[in-house]
C-alpha positions as CSV (number, residue, x, y, z in Angstrom):
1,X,0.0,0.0,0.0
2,X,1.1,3.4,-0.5
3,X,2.3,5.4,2.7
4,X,-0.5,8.0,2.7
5,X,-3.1,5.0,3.3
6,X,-0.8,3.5,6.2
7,X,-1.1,6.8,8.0
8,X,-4.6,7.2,7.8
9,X,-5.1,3.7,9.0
10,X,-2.9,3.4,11.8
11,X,-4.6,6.9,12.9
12,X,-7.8,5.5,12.3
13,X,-6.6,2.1,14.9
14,X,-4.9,4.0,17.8
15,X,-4.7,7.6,17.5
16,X,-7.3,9.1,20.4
17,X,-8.3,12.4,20.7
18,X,-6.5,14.5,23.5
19,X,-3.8,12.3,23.3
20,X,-1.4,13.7,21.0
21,X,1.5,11.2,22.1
22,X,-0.9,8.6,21.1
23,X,-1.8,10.0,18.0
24,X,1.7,10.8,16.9
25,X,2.7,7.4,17.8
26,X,0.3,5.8,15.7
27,X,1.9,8.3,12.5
28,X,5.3,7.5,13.0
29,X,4.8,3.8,13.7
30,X,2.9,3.8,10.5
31,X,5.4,5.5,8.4
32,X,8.5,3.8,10.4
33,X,8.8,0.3,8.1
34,X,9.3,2.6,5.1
35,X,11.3,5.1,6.2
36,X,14.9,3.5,5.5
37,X,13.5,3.5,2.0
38,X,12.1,7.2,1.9
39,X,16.1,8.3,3.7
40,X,18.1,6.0,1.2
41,X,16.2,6.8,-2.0
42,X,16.5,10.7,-1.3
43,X,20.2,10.1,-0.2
44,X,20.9,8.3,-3.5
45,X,18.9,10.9,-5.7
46,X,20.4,13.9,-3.6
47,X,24.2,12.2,-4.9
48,X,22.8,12.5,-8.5
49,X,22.0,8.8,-9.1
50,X,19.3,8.7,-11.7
51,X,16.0,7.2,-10.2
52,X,16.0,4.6,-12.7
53,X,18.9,3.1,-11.1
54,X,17.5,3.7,-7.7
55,X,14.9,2.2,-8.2
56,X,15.8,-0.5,-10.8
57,X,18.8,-1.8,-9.2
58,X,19.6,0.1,-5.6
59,X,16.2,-1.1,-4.6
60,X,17.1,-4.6,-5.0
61,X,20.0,-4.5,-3.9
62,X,21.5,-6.6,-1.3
63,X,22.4,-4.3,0.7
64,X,18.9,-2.5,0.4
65,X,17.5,-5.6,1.0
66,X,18.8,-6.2,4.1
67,X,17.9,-2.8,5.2
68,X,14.2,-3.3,4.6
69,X,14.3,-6.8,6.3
70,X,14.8,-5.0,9.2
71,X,12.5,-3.0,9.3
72,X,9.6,-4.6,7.9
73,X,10.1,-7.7,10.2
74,X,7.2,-8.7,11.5
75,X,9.0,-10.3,14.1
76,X,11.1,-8.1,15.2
77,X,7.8,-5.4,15.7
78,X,6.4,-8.4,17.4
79,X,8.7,-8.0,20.2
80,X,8.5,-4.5,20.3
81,X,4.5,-4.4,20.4
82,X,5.0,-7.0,23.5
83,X,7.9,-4.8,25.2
84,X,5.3,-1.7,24.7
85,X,2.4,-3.7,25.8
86,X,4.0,-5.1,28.5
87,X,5.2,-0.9,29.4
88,X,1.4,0.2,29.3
89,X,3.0,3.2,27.5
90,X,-0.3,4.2,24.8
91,X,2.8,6.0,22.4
92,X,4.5,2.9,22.3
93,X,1.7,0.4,21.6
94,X,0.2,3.1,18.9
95,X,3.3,3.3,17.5
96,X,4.2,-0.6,17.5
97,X,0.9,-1.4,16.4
98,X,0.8,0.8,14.0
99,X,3.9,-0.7,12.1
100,X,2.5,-4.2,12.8
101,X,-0.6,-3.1,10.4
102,X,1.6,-1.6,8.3
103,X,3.4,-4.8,7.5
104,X,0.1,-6.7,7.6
105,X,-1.5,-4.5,4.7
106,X,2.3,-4.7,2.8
107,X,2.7,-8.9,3.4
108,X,-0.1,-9.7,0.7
109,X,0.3,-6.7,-1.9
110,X,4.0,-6.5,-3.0
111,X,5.1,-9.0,-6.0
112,X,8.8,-8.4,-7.2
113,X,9.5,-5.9,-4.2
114,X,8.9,-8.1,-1.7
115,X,10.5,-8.1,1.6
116,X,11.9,-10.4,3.8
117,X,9.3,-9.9,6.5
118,X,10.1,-12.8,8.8
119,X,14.0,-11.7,9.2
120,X,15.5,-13.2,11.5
121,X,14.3,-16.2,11.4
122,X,14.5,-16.6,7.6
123,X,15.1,-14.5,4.2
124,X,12.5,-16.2,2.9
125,X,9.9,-13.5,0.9
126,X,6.0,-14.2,-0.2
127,X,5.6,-13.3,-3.8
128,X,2.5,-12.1,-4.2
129,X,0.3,-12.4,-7.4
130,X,-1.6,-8.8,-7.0
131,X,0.7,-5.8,-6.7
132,X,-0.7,-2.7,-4.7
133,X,0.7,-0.6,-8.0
134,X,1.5,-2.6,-10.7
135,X,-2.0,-4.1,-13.5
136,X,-5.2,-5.2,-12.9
137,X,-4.2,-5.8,-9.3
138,X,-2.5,-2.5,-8.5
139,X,-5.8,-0.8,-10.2
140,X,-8.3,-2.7,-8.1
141,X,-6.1,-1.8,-5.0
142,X,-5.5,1.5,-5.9
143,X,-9.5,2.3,-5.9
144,X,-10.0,0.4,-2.7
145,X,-7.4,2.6,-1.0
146,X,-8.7,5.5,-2.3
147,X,-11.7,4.6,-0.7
148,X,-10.3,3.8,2.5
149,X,-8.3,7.1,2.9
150,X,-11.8,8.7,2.4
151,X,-13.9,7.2,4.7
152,X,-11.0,6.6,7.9
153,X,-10.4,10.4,6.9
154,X,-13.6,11.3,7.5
155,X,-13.7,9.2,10.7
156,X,-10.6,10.6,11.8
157,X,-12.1,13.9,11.2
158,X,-15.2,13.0,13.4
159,X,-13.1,11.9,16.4
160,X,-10.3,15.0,16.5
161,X,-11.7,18.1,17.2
162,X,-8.2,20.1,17.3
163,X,-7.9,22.1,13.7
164,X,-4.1,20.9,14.1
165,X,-5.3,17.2,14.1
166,X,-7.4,17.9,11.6
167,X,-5.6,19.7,9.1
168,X,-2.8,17.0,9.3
169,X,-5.0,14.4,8.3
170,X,-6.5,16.2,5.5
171,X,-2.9,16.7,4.3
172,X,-1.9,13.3,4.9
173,X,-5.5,12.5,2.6
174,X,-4.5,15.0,-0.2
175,X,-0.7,13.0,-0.6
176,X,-2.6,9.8,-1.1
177,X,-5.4,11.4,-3.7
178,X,-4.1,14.0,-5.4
179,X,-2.4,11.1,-7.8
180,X,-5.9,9.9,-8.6
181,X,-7.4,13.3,-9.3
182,X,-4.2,15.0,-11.4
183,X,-3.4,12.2,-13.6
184,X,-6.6,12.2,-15.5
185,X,-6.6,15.9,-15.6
186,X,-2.8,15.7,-17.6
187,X,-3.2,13.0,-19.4
């Protein structure tokens, strides 16, 4: 899935109104397994490497690989959703369980750019046949996010009163559906 839609849904799970820790737990957990690509793709296109090899060869890299392994190990958030539960700390279970749906929603939808999302235990990777961008598949997925980021948007909207809260979330909305809107209009 695309980032925009993790942040609305793991603000939609655990973020509570009043409880901004909470909240902004639930944000950065969601963004957190895809960070190291967001900080190592920028890095690479900052030195002047063209995006095509970023994204074409970097990507798959071994290097990069193990990289995203780590962060998008399911069991290695496991233990850290425990350690948090176990704390009673509501920023750290929002922001564990956060990433933990985050790699729930990624496990089924990424073909060729899988990741290794049982690491340590093995670099084994599920292919899957439907891609959350790629054909038929990346189509189908691409409406039903779309229609996700609307309606936990609008939810989200409901439950935070603060204009802060609120305008966040429509920004975080806009990243994930201005693609849809734009592309017809210039193409």
């Amino acid at each position: 899935m695309n980032t925009p839609t993790h942040l609305i849904m793991g603000a939609a799970l655990f973020s509570r109104a009043g409880d901004r820790g909470r909240t902004w737990g639930a944000i950065a957990g969601s963004f957190a397994p895809d960070l190291s690509l967001y900080l190592m793709a920028s890095v690479a296109l900052a030195m002047g490497i063209p995006a095509g090899r970023v994204f074409g060869e970097l990507y798959y890299s071994a290097a990069w690989q193990q990289v995203f392994a780590v962060d998008n190990s399911f069991v290695l958030w496991a233990l850290a959703f425990a350690m948090a539960w176990w704390s009673g700390r509501g920023w750290a279970i929002a922001f564990t369980g956060a990433a933990l749906v985050h790699l729930a929603f990624d496990f089924p939808l990424h073909s060729h750019d899988a990741r290794a999302h049982f690491w340590p235990l093995t670099d084994w990777k599920f292919i899957s046949p439907i891609s959350y961008w790629e054909g038929e598949g990346g189509r189908l997925v691409g409406m039903l996010e779309l229609a996700l980021v609307v309606v936990l948007g609008a939810i989200l909207l409901v439950r935070h009163s603060d204009w802060r809260a609120r305008a966040g979330f429509v920004a975080i909305g806009a990243a994930q559906l201005a693609p849809a809107i734009l592309w017809p209009l210039l193409l």
